[in-house]
N, C-alpha and C positions, 0 to 999 in steps of 0.2 A: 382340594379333593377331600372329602369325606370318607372317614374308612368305619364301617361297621362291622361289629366284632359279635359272637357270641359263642356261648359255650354248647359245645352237643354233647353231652352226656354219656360217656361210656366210647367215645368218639376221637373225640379234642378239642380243637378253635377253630369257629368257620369268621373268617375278613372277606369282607364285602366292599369293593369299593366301584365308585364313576367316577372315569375318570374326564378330564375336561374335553377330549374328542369324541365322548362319549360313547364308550366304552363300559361294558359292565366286566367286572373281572373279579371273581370269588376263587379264594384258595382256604383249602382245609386242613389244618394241620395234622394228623393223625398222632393218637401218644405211641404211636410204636417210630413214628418220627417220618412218617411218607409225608408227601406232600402230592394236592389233586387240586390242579388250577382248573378253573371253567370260564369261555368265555362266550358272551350272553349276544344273541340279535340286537341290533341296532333297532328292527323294526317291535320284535317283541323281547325285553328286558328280563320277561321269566324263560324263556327256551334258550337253553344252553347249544351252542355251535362248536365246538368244540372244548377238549379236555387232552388234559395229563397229566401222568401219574409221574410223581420225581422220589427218589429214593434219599433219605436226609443229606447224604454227601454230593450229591447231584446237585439240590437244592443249595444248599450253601456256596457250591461252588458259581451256579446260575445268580445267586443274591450277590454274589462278591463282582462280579460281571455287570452286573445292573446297575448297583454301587459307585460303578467305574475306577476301581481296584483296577483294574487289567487294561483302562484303556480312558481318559481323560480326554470330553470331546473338547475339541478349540476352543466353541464361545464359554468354555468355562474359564480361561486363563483368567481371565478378573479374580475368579474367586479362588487361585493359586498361588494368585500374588498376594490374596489377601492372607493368606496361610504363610507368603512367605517360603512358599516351595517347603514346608513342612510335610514329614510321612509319619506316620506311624506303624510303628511296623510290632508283629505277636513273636516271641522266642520262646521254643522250650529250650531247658536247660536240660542237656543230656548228663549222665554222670559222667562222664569222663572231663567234661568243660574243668578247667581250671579255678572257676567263681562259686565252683561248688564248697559251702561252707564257709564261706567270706560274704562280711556286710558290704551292703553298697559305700556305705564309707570308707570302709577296707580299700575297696576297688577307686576310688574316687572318680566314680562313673562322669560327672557331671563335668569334672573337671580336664579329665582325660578324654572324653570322649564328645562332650557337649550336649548327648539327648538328657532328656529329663526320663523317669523313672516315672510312669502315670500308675502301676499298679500288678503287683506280684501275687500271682494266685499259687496257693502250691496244692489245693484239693480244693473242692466243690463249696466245704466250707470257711476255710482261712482262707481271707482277700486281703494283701495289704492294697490300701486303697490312697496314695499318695503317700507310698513308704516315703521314711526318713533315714537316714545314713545307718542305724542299727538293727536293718532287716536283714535277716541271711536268705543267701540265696543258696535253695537248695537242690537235688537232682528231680527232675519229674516239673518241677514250676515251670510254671508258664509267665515270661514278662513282659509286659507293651511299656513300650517306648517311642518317645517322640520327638522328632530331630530333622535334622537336613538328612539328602542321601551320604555322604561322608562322613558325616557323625556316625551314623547308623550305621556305616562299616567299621568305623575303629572300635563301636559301642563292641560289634559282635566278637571281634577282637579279644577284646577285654572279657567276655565273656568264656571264650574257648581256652584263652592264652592266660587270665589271669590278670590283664598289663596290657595297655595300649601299646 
């Protein structure tokens, strides 16, 4: 599938794509963060047949649904196993957690709990990107982590508790 992209000007990002049942399907991003799908006649490719308007959080939460976040259809299992039944799952770090103001080596994340540490954002600009044992973790961060479902509980564990 082809997706074409452009910029509208005072606007946002309009993606255009066909898809192989052929389907025209254009969504707009707007910079106040809406989102307006439209999708296009089969018979005529410029007359739109329907639209909607999604509000950023709506959006995202429809993206994480499409994703299959919420729902793994069957003929995918091949490519679970190829994962290895791996999740990744996003944490913020509230202040209260225990891991506040302790390195991941502190915690011995990897060893206590099995996920790996893929990247700890704590604002918009500081990303650690494949932290190493002497990143702190601090309140307000956000960390993705990647692991079995069990790891991933004792990870969050370790996170609230301080200790697996």
């Amino acid at each position: 599938m082809e997706i074409r992209e452009s910029i509208l000007p005072g606007i946002g990002m309009k993606y255009q794509m066909d898809t192989a049942s052929g389907d025209r399907l254009v969504v707009i991003i707007h910079d106040d963060g809406r989102r307006e799908l439209y999708h296009f006649d089969y018979e005529d490719l410029e007359q739109s047949i329907s639209m909607i308007t999604l509000e950023d959080q709506e959006a995202r939460q429809i993206a994480s649904i499409i994703g299959g976040m919420a729902y793994r259809p069957k003929n995918l299992e091949s490519v679970e196993m190829a994962f290895n039944d791996l999740i990744i799952e996003w944490y913020k770090i509230e202040s209260q957690y225990a891991c506040v103001g302790k390195t991941i080596g502190e915690l011995d994340v990897r060893q206590n709990s099995g996920v790996s540490i893929i990247v700890v954002m704590e604002d918009k600009k500081t990303k650690h990107i494949n932290p190493g044992p002497d990143v702190v973790l601090r309140a307000e961060s956000t960390v993705l982590a990647v692991g079995e479902r069990e790891q991933q509980k004792r990870f969050k564990q370790i996170l609230m508790n301080g200790s697996g």
